[in-house]
N, C-alpha and C positions, 0 to 999 in steps of 0.2 A: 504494500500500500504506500509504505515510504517513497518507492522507489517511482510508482507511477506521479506520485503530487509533483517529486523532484522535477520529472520528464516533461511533465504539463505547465511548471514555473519556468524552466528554460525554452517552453516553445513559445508561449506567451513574449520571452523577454525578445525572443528571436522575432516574432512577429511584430512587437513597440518599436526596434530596430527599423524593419524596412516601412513601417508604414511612416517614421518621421524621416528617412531617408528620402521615403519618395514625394514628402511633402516640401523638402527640402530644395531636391531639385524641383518641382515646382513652383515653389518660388522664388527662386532664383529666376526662372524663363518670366516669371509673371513681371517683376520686377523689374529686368534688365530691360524688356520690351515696351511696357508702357514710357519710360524717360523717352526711349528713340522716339517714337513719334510724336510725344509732347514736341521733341526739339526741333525734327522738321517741321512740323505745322506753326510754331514760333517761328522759325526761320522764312519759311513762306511769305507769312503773313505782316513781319516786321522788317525784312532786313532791307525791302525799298526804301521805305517813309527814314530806319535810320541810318541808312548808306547816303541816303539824299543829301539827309540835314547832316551828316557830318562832313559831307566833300564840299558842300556851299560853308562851311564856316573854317574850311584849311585855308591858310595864308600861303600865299603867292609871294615869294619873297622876290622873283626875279621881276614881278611887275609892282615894286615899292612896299611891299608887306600887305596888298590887300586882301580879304577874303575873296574868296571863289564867286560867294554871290555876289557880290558886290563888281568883280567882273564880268559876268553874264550880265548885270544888268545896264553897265556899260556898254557893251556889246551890244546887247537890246536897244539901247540908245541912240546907236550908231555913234556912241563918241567914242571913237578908235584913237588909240596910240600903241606905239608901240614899247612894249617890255624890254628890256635887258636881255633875254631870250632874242631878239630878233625878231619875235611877230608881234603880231596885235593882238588886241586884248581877246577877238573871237579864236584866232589861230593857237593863245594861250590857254585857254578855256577847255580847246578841245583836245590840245595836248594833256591837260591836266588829269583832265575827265578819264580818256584813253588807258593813262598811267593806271590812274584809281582802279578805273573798274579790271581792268586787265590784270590786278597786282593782287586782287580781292576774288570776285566772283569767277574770273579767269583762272586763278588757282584753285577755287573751291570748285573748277568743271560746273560751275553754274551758268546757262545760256540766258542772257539778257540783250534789253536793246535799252539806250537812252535817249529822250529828243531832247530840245532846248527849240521852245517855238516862240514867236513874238505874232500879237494879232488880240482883235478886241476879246477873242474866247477862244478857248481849246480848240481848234479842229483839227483834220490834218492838212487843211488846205492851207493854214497858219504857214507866215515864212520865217523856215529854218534860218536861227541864225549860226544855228553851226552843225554842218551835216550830223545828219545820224550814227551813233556808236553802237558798234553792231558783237555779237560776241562771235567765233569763228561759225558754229554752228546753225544761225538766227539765217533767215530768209532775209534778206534788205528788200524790204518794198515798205511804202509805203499806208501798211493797211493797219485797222485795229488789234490786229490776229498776230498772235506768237506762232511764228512756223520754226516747226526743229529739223533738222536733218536726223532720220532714222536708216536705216538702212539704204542710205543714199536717194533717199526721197524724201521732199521735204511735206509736213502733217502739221495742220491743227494743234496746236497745241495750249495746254492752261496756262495762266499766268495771272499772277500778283502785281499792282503796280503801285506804286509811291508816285503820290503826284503833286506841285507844289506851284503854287502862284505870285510872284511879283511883280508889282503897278509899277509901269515905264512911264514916261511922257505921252503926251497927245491918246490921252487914254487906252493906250495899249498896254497890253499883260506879257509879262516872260511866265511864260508856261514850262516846269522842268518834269519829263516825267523818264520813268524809270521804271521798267517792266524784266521779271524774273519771269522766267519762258519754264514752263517744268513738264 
């Protein structure tokens, strides 16, 4: 009788064993997988609006130490000069921008397009004041539509945009926007 209680206490403990083993690894999967997706759906959802706001507030040091926006809206101005760099303030703009996003969302294999439009409202008929930044894989055209390159054709694809408005003269708007293609 001893000997069966003994056999019946050690299967028991054998059994406490794998059922918090396999709760274990269970939570581990439960766990590690919900942060990822929090992170991309944050990522998604934020890194336009603060990619935007933080490449319009870097200083331009070869054009006198001004911030970024403060150059695009020159530009938008049309009050050109030129930088220390050699170009004008639209030709430094879009070097800047270029740098940024290519050094950013170009490492992270993130496809995006940026525009910089001047005109009394968003459209796309708005005139560029500095061609569009395109990432290698984005369709360059001019449409609403994120296209990606898949399998060497390019698709529809979703996208998130950050988009930001500043008042130029003769009531025109600098429109900046800034679309993550996913």
């Amino acid at each position: 009788m001893k000997k069966k209680s003994q056999s019946e206490i050690v299967g028991l403990a054998v059994l406490m064993i794998i059922i918090t083993i396999g709760l274990l690894i269970f939570a581990v999967f439960v766990i590690n997988n919900k942060p990822k997706s929090l992170i991309n759906s944050f990522m998604l959802n934020e890194i336009p609006s603060y990619l935007n706001t933080a490449m319009l507030e870097t200083n331009i040091v070869s054009c006198g130490d001004i911030q970024l926006k403060t150059l695009l809206t020159k530009c938008g101005n049309d009050n050109i000069a030129i930088c220390r760099s050699g170009r004008d303030y639209c030709e430094e703009a879009k070097f800047i921008l270029t740098e940024v996003l290519n050094n950013t969302l170009g490492e992270w294999k993130m496809d995006y397009r940026f525009f910089a439009y001047v005109g009394p409202d968003f459209t796309i008929k708005s005139k560029n004041i500095i061609n569009p930044i395109y990432s290698t894989d984005v369709k360059k055209e001019n449409t609403p539509l994120c296209k990606i390159k898949e399998n060497g054709k390019f698709k529809v694809a979703n996208s998130k945009s950050g988009i930001m408005f500043f008042p130029l003269n003769g009531g025109q708007t600098l429109t900046l926007k800034l679309d993550l293609c996913y």
